[in-house]
VOPADREN-728069 format. One record per residue (C-alpha): residue number from 0; residue in three letters; z, y, x. Coordinates in steps of 0.25 Angstrom, whole numbers, plus 5000, padded with zeros to 4 digits. Layout:
// residues N
<atom><pos>NUM</pos><code>ALA</code><zz>Z</zz><yy>Y</yy><xx>X</xx></atom>
...
// end
This chain:
// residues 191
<atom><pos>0</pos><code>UNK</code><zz>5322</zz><yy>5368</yy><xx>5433</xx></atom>
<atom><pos>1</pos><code>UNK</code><zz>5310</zz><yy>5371</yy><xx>5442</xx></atom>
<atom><pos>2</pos><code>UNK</code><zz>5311</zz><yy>5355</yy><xx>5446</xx></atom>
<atom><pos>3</pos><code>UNK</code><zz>5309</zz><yy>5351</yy><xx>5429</xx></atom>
<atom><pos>4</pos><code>UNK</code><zz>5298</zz><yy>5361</yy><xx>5428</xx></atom>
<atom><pos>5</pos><code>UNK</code><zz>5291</zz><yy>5355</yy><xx>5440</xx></atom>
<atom><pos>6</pos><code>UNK</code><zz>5293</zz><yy>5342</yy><xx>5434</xx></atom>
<atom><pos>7</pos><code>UNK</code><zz>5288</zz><yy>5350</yy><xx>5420</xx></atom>
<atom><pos>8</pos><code>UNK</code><zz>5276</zz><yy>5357</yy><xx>5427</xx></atom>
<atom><pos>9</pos><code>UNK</code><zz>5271</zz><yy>5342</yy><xx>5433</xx></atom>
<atom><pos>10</pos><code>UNK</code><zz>5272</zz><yy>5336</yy><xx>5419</xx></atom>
<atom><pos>11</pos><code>UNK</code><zz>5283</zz><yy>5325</yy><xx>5425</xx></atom>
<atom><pos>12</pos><code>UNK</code><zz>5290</zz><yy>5317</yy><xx>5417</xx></atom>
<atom><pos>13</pos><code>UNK</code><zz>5305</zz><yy>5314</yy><xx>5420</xx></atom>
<atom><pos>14</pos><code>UNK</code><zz>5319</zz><yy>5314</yy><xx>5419</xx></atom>
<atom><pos>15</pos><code>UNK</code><zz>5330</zz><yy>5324</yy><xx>5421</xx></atom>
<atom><pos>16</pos><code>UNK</code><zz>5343</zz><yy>5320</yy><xx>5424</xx></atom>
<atom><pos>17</pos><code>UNK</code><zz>5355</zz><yy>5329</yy><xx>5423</xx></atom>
<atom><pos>18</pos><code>UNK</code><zz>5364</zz><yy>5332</yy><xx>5434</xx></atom>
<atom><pos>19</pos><code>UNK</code><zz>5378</zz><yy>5341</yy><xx>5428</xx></atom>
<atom><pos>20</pos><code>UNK</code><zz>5378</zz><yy>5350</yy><xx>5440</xx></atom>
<atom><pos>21</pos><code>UNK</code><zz>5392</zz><yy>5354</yy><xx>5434</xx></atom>
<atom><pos>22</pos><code>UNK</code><zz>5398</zz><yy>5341</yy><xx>5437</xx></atom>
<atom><pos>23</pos><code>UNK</code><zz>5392</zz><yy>5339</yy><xx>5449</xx></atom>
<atom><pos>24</pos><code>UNK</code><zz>5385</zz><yy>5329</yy><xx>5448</xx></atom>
<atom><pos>25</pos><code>UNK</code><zz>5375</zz><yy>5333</yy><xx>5456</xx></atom>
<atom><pos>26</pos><code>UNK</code><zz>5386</zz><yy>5327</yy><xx>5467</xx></atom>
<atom><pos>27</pos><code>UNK</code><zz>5386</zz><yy>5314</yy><xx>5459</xx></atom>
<atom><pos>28</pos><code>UNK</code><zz>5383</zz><yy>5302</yy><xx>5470</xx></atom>
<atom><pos>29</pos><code>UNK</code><zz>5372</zz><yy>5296</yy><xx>5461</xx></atom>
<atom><pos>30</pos><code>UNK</code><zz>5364</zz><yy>5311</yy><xx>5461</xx></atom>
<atom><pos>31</pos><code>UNK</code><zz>5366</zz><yy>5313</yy><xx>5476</xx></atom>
<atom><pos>32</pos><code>UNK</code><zz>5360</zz><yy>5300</yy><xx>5479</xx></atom>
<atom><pos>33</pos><code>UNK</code><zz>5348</zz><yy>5305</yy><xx>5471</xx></atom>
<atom><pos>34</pos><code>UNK</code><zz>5350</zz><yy>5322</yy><xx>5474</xx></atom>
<atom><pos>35</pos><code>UNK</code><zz>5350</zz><yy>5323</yy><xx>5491</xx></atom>
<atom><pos>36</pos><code>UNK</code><zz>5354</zz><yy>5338</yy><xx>5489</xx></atom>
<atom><pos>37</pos><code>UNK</code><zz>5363</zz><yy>5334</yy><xx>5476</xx></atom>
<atom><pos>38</pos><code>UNK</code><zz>5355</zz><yy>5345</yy><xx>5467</xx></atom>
<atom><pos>39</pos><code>UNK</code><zz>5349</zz><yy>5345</yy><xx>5455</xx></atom>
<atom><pos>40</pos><code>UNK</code><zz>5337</zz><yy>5344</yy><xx>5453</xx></atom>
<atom><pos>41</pos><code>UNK</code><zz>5333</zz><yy>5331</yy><xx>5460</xx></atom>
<atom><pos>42</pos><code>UNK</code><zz>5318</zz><yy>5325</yy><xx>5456</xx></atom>
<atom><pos>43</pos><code>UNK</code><zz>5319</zz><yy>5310</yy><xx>5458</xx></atom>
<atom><pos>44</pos><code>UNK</code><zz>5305</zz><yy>5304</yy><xx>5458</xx></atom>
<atom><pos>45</pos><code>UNK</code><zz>5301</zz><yy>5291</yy><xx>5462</xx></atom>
<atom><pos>46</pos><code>UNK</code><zz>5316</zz><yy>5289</yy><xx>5470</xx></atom>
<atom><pos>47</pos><code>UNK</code><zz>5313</zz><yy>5300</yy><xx>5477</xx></atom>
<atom><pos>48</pos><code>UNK</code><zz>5325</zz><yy>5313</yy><xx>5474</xx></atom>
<atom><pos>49</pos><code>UNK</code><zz>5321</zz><yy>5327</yy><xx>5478</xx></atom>
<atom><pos>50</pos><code>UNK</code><zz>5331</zz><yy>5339</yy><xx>5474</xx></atom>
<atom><pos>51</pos><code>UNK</code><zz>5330</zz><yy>5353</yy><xx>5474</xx></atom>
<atom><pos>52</pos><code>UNK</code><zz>5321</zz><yy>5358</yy><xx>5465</xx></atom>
<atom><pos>53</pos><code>UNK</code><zz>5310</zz><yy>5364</yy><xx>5473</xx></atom>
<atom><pos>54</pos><code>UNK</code><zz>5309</zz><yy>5352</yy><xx>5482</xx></atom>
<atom><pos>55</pos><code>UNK</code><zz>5307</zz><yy>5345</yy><xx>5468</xx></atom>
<atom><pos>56</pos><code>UNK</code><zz>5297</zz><yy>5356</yy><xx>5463</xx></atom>
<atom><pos>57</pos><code>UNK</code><zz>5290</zz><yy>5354</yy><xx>5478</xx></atom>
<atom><pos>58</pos><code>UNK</code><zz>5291</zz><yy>5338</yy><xx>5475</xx></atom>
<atom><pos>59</pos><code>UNK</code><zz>5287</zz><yy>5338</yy><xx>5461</xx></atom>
<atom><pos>60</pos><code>UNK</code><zz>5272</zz><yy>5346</yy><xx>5464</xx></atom>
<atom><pos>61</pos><code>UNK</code><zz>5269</zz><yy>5339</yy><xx>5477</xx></atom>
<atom><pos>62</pos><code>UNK</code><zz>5271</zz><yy>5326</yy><xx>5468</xx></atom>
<atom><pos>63</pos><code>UNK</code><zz>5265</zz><yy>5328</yy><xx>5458</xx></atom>
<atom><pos>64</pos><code>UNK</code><zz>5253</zz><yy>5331</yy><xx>5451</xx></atom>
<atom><pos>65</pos><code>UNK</code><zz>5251</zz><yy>5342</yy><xx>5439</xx></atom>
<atom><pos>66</pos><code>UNK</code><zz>5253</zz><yy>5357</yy><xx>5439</xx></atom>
<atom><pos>67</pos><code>UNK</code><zz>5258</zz><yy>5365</yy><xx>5454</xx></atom>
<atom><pos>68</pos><code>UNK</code><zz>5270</zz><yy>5368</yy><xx>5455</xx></atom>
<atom><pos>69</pos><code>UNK</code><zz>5268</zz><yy>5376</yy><xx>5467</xx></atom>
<atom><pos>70</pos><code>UNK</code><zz>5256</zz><yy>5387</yy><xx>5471</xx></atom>
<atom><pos>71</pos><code>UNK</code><zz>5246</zz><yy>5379</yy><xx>5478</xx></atom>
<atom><pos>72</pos><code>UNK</code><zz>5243</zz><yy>5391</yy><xx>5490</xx></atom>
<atom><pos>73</pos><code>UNK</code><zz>5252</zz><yy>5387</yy><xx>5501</xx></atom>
<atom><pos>74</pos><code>UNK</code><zz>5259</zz><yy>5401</yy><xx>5501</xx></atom>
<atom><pos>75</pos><code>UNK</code><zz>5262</zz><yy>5403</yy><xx>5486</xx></atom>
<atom><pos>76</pos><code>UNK</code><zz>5268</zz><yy>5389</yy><xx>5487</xx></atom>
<atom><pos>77</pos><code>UNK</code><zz>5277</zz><yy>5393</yy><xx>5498</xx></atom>
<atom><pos>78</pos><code>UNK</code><zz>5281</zz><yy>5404</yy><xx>5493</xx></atom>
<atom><pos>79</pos><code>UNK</code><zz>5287</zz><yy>5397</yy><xx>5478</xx></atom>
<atom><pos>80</pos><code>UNK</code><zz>5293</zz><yy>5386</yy><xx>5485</xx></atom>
<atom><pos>81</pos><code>UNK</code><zz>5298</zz><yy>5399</yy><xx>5492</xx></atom>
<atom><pos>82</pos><code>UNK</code><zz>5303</zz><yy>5403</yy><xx>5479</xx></atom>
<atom><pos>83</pos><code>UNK</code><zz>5310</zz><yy>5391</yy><xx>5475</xx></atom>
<atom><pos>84</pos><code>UNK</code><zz>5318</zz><yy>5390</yy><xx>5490</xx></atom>
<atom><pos>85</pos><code>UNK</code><zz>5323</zz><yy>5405</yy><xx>5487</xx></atom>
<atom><pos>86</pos><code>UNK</code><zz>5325</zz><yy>5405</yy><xx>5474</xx></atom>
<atom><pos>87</pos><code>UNK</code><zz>5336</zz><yy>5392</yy><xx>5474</xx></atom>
<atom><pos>88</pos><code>UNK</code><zz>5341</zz><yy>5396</yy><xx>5488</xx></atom>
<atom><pos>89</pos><code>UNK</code><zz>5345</zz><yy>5413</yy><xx>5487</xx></atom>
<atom><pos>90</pos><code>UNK</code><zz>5347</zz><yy>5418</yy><xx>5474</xx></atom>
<atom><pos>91</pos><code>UNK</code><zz>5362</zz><yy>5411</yy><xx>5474</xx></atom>
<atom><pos>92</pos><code>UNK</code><zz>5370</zz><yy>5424</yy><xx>5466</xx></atom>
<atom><pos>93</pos><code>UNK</code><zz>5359</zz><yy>5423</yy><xx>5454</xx></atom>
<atom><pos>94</pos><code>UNK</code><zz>5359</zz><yy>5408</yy><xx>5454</xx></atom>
<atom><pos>95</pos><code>UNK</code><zz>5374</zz><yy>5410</yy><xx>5453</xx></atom>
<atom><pos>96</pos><code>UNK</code><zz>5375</zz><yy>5421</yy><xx>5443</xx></atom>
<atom><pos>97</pos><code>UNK</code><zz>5363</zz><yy>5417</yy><xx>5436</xx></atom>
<atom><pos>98</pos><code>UNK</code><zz>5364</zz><yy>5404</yy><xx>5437</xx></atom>
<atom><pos>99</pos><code>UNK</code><zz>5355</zz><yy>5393</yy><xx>5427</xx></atom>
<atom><pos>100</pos><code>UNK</code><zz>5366</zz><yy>5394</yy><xx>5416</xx></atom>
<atom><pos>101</pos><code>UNK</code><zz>5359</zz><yy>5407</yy><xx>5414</xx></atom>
<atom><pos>102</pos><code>UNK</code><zz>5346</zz><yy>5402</yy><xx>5414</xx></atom>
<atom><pos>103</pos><code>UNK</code><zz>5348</zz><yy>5391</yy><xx>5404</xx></atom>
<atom><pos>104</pos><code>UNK</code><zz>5361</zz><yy>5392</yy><xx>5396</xx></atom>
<atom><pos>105</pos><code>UNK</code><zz>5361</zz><yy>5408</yy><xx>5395</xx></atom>
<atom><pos>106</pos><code>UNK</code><zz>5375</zz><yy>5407</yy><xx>5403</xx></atom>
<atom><pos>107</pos><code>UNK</code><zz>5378</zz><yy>5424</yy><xx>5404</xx></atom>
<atom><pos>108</pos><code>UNK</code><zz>5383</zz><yy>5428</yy><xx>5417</xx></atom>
<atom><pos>109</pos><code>UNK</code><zz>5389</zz><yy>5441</yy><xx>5423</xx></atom>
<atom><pos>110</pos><code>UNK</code><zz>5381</zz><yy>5452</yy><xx>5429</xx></atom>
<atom><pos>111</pos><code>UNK</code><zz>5374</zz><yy>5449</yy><xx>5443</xx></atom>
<atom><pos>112</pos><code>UNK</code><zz>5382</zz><yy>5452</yy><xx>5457</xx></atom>
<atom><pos>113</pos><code>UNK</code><zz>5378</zz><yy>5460</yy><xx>5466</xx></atom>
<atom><pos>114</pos><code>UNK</code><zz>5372</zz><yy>5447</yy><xx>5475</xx></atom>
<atom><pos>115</pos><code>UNK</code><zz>5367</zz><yy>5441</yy><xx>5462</xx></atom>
<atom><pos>116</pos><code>UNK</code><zz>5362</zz><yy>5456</yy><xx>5461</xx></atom>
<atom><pos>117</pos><code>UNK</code><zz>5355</zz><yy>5456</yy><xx>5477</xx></atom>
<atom><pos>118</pos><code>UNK</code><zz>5350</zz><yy>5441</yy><xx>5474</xx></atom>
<atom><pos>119</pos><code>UNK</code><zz>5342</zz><yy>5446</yy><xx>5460</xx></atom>
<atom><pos>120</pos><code>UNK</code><zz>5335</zz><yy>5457</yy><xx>5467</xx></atom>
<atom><pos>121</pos><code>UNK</code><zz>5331</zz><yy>5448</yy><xx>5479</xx></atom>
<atom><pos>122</pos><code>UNK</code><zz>5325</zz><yy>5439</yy><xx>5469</xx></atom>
<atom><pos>123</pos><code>UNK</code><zz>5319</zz><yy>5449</yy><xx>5459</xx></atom>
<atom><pos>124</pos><code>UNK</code><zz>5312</zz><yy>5455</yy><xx>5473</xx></atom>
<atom><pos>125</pos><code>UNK</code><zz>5307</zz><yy>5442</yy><xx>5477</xx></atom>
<atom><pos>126</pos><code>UNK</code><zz>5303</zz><yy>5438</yy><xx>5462</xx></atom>
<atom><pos>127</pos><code>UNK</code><zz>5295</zz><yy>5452</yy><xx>5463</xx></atom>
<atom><pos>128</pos><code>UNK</code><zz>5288</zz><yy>5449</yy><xx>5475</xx></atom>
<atom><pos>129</pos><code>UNK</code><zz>5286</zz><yy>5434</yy><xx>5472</xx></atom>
<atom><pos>130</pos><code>UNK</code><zz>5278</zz><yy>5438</yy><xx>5457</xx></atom>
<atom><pos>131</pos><code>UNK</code><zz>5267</zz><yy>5444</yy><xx>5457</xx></atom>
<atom><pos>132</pos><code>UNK</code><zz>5264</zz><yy>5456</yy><xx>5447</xx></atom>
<atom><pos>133</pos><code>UNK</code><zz>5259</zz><yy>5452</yy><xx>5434</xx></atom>
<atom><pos>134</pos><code>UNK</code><zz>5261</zz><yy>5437</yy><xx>5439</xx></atom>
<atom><pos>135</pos><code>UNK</code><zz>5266</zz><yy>5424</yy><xx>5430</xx></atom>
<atom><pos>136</pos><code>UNK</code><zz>5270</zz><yy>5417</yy><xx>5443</xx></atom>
<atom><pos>137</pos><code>UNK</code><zz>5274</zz><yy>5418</yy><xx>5457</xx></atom>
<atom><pos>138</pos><code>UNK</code><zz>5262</zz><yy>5412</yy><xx>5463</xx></atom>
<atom><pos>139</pos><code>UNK</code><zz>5249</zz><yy>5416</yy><xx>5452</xx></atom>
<atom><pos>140</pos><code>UNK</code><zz>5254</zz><yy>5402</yy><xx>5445</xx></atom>
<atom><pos>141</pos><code>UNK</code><zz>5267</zz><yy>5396</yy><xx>5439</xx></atom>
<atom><pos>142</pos><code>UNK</code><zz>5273</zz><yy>5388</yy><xx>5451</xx></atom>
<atom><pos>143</pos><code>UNK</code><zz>5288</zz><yy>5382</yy><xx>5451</xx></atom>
<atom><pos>144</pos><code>UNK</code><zz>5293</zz><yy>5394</yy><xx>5459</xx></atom>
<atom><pos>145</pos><code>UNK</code><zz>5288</zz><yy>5403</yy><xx>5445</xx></atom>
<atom><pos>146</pos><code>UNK</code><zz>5301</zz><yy>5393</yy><xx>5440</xx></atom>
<atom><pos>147</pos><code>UNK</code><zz>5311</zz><yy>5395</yy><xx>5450</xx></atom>
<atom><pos>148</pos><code>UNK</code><zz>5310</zz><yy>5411</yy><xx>5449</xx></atom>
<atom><pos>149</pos><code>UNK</code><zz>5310</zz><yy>5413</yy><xx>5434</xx></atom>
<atom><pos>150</pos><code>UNK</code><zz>5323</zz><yy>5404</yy><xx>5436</xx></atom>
<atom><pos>151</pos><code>UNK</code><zz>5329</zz><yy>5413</yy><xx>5445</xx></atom>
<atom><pos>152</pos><code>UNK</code><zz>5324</zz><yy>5426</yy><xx>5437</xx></atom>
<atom><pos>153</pos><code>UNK</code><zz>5328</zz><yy>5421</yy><xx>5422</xx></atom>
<atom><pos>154</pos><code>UNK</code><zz>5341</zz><yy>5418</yy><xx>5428</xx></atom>
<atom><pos>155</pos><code>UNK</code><zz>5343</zz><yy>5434</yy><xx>5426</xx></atom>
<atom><pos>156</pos><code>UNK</code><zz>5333</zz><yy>5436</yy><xx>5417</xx></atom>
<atom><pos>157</pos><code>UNK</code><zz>5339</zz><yy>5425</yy><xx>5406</xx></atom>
<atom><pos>158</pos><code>UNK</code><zz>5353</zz><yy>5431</yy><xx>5409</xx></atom>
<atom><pos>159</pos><code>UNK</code><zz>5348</zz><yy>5446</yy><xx>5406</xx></atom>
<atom><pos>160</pos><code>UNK</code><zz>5350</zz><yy>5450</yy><xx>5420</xx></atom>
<atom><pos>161</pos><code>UNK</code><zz>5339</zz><yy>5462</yy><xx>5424</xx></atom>
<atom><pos>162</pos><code>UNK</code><zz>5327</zz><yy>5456</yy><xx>5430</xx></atom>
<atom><pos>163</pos><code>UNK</code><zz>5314</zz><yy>5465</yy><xx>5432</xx></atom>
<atom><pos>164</pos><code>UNK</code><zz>5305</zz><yy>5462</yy><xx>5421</xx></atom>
<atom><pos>165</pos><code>UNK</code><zz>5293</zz><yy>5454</yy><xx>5429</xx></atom>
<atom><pos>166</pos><code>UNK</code><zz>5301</zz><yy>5447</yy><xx>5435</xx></atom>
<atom><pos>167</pos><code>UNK</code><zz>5309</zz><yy>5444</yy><xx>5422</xx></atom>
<atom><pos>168</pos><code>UNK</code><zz>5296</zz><yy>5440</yy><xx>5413</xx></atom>
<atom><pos>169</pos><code>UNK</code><zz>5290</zz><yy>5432</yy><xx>5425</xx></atom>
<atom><pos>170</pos><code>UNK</code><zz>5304</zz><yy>5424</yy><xx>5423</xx></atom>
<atom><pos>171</pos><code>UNK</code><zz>5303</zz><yy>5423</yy><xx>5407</xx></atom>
<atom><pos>172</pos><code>UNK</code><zz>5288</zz><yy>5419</yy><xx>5409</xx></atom>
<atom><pos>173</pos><code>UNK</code><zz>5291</zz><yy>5408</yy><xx>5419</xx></atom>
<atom><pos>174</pos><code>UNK</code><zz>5302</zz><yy>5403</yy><xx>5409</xx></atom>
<atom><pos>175</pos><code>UNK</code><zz>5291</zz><yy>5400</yy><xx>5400</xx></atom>
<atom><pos>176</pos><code>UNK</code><zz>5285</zz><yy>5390</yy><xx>5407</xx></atom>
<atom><pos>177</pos><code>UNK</code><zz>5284</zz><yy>5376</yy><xx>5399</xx></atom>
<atom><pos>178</pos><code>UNK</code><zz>5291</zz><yy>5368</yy><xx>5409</xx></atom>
<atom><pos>179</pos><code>UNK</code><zz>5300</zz><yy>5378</yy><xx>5410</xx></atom>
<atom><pos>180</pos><code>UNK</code><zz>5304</zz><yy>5380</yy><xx>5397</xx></atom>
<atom><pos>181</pos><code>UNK</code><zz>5307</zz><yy>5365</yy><xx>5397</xx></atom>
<atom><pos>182</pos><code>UNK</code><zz>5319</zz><yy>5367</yy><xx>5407</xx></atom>
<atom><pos>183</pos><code>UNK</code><zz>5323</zz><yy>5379</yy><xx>5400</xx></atom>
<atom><pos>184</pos><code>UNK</code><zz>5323</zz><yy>5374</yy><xx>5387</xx></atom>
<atom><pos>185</pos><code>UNK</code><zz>5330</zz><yy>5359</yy><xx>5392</xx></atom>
<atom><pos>186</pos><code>UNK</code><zz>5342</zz><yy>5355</yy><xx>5385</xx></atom>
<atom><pos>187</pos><code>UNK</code><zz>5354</zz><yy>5359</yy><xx>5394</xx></atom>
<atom><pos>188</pos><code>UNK</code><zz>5368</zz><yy>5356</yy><xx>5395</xx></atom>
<atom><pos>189</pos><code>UNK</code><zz>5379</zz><yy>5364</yy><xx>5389</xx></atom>
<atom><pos>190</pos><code>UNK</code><zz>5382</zz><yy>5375</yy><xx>5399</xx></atom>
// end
């Protein structure tokens, strides 16, 4: 997602091509010859393949030209690509029990376990601390971090989990983001 809404943001043109994780085919010879890590997403620009979305996200704004994608201070800017690393690296019982089918097909799924349970209030603590009080974004202005943990967060707020409400209405405002909208709103699949 955050790698089409940095594509979005930029005002790029391109091309998606999908890979049916369910089949594997992400193990496919002809996508590992493109994908080094054999995961999706993977930018190709110019015969030149780059997966993992913030790598891509990183890629994308050095690149090119048109709106940040990142803070321009050094710190802030460090601190979202921060972000990005924690939020796809820990988290692994919400991602699990709240996965995307969540997010995008409404996919209902039991109550939370107890380490689903410790990893939401580890990232509703650091979603606290990380948003300022009556802020917008993370870092005074949208950045793709602000995408990243509005994904995290409406995977429990979409599903009806208990979120605390700033963190809840900072989600539901990043949600409504234009390029954003255009990934939520994309033709998917049958689940």
């Amino acid at each position: 997602m955050s790698a089409f809404v940095a594509l979005q943001e930029k005002d790029l043109s391109f091309e998606i091509n999908g890979i049916d994780l369910a089949a594997n085919a992400n193990h496919d010879p002809r996508y590992a010859a493109i994908s080094l890590s054999r995961r999706v997403p993977t930018l190709v620009h110019k015969g030149f393949a780059l997966s993992e979305s913030s790598a891509i996200t990183e890629y994308i704004n050095e690149v090119f030209a048109g709106a940040p994608l990142y803070p321009a201070e050094p710190h802030a800017r460090a601190r979202a690509r921060q972000v990005q690393a924690w939020l796809r690296s820990d988290l692994l019982p919400i991602r699990q029990e709240r996965s995307t089918e969540v997010v995008f097909y409404g996919a209902v799924k039991p109550p939370l376990s107890p380490e689903a349970q410790v990893a939401v209030e580890k990232l509703f603590a650091a979603a606290e601390s990380l948003l300022p009080i009556d802020a917008e974004n993370l870092f005074g202005q949208w950045c793709i971090a602000d995408v990243d943990l509005a994904l995290m967060l409406n995977r429990l707020v979409i599903h009806g989990d208990v979120v605390p409400a700033r963190l809840a209405a900072y989600a539901r405002r990043q949600w409504q983001r234009p390029s954003v909208q255009l990934w939520v709103n994309r033709e998917r699949p049958p689940d």
